[in-house]
Structures are given as C-alpha cells and as structure tokens.
N, C-alpha and C positions, 0 to 999 in steps of 0.2 A: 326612908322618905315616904313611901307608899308601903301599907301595912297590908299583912294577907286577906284581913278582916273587910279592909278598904275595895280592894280588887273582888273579892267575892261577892261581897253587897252591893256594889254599884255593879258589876257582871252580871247579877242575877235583876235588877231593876232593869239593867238596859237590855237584855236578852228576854226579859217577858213585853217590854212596850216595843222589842224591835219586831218582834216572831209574830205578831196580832199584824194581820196582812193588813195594808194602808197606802199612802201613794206609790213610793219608791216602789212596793211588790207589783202593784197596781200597773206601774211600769213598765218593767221588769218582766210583765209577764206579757201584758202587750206587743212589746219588742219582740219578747223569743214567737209568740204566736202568728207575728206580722212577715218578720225577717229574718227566723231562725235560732237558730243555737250561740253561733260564733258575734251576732249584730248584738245579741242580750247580753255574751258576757262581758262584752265591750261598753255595752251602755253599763252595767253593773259596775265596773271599774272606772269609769267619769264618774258616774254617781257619786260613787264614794271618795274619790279624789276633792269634787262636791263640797264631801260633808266633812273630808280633812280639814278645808279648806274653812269652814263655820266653827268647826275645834281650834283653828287658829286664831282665827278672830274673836272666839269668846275668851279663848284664854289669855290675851290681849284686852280684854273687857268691852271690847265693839259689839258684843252680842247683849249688853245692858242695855245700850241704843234702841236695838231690835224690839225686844222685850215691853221697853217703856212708853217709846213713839206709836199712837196708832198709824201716823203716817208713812213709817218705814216698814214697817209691819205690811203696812196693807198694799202701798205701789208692790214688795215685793212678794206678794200674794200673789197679785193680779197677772206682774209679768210670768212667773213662775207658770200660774192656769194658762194666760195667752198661748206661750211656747208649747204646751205639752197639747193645745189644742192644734195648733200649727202643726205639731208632730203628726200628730194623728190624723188632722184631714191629709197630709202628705199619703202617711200608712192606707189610707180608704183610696188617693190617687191612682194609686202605683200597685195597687193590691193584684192586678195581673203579674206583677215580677218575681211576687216570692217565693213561687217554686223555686226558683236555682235560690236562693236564698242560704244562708248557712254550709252551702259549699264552697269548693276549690273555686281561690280569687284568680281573678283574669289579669290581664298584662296589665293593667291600672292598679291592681291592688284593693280592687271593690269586689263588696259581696254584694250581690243582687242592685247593683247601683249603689249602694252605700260604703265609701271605707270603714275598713277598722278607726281608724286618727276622727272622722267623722263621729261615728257613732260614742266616741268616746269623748267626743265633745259636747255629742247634743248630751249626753247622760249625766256630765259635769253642770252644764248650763241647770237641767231641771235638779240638782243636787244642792247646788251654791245656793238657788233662788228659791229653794225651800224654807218656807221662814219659822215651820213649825220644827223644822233642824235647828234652828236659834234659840228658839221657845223652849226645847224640850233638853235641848245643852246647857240653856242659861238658867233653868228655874232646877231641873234636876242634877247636873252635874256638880253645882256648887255643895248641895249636902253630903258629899260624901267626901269634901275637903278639908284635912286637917288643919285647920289656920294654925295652932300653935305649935306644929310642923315645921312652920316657914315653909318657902320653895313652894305658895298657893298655885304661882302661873305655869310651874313645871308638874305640880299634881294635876292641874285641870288639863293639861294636854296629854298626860299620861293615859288619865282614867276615860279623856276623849277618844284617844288613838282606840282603846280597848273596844268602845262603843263600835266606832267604825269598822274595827275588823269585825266584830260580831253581825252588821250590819252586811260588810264584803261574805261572810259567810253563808249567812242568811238567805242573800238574793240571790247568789250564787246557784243555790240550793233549787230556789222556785223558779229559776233561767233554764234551770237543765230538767227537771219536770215539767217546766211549759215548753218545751224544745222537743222532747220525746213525745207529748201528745203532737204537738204541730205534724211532728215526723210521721203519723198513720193519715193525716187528711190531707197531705200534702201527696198520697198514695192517688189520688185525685185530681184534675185540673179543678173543677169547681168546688171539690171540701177547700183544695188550697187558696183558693180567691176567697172563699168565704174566709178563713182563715186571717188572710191579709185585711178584711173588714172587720172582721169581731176584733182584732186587735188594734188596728185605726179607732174604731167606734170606741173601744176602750179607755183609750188615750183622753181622743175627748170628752166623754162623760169623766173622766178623772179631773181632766181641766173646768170646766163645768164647776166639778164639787170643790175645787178645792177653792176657785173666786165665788160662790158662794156662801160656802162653811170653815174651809180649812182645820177639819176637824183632827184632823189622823195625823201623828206624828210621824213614821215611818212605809 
C-alpha cells in the first residue's frame, strides 16, 4: 500500500522542514526554560497529540477548508498567537515558581503549579490551532500519495502519523537540551527567575510572530 520509496521521500521532506527550529521548537523550548524538563515533555506530547489530530482531519479532507478559506486560516492564526501569548504572560507571572519546577509532584500532582494533564493540554491547544500544521499537511503530504494505489485516506494518515512521530522526536530532543541548560541557572534564585522571563518573553514574541506572519511551519 505504502512503498519504501514513499516513506523515505516524504521521511526525508518532513524531517528537513520539521528540524529547521519554528513555533512548536519555539515552544518547546520556552516551556522547558520556563517550567522545566517534565512541563516540556508534557507540553511536547499535547502538541503532538495536536498535530495527530490535523493528520486526521486532513486525511478526512477538512484541512482543504483550512488551506483555501483565508477566513479559517486566519481566525485560527489568531487564536493559536492569542493562547501562546496568554501562555507566556502566565510563564512572565509566575516566573518566581520555577525553581521547584521539573521536580517531584506534590499531593496534587503538580509541578511547580502546573499539572502533567495541564500542560498537556495547553501543548495540544497550541498544536491543533496551528494552521501552518494544515498548510504544511495539506499542500505537502498529498505529493507523495499514490492515487492509483487506492487506500489515498489511509496513505495520508499513514505518511501523517510518520510526520508526527518525527516531530514527537524532534521536540523531544530540544525539551531535554533546553532542560539541562535551565538546570545550571536555576543553580541561582535570580538566573532562575530570569529563566522563567526569557521563556514567558519567548512564548509571547512567538505569539506576536505568528498573528503577524505565521511564517514557520514547525
């Protein structure tokens, strides 16, 4: 149904436009700078639940909507930036808490004030309402669809899934490198508050750029 040919050409297109750092990294790194290690890889895992979630809907054909409407497009630009600015004046808030951050949860189940189920919801939210996740599934995942294959809406989910685990890889990746730098300035009360601002401030210039320009796919 899906040829080796198929899975390595579209592996290697979606693995060079995911690895070029852009919102979700943007994120991503944010979080673990803000809140830790354990809050990033939570937010990483919504994300990507996210953008399973736009592979199902494209492969459904809802992401041609996306694609063609500038109105749908654009409201979910907009709320997409609102939320991650939201996130971030939160992260600038609260930026005295993140020292315990990424440590052992307390009797509620929160790290540093944020649950795991939390964080994994705000990460889904900015995942789903990503629309250059639409854009970038709908206009490039289709070329590497064999139509005379048959089975088109189980190949685009296939070669989707692939995408997203590349992506779960990925961020993964830049969660636990932005985690272990956090971990020397949080050696500090004030690197670690600073800490918790650079990565609030982060969030919102992300949100900024992306009702702006929403230039970056990933």
């Amino acid at each position: 149904m899906i040829s080796t040919d198929q899975l390595l050409t579209f592996g290697l297109a979606a693995f060079i436009i995911i690895v070029i750092p852009g919102p979700s990294v943007v994120f991503v790194v944010g979080r673990a700078l803000a809140y830790g290690r354990s809050v990033a890889l939570a937010s990483v895992v919504g994300n990507t639940l996210g953008l399973v979630t736009i592979v199902l809907l494209v492969a459904l054909g809802l992401g041609v909507v996306v694609q063609e409407s500038i109105v749908v497009f654009t409201v979910l630009k907009l709320a997409g930036a609102a939320y991650l600015v939201y996130l971030g004046v939160e992260a600038v808030r609260r930026r005295k808490e993140f020292l315990g951050a990424g440590g052992p949860q307390d009797t509620t189940g929160t790290l540093a004030g944020l649950s795991t189920v939390r964080a994994i919801r705000q990460g889904y939210v900015v995942g789903v309402s990503n629309p250059k996740g639409y854009m970038m599934l709908a206009a490039v995942l289709p070329q590497f669809v064999e139509r005379g294959e048959g089975h088109v809406q189980l190949q685009m989910l296939l070669l989707g899934l692939l995408a997203t685990t590349i992506g779960l890889l990925s961020d993964s990746l830049w969660a636990l490198i932005a985690a272990r730098l956090r971990s020397w300035f949080s050696s500090s009360a004030k690197r670690g508050e600073a800490m918790g601002a650079i990565g609030g401030v982060s969030m919102i210039g992300l949100g900024v750029a992306l009702a702006a320009t929403g230039s970056n796919t990933h």
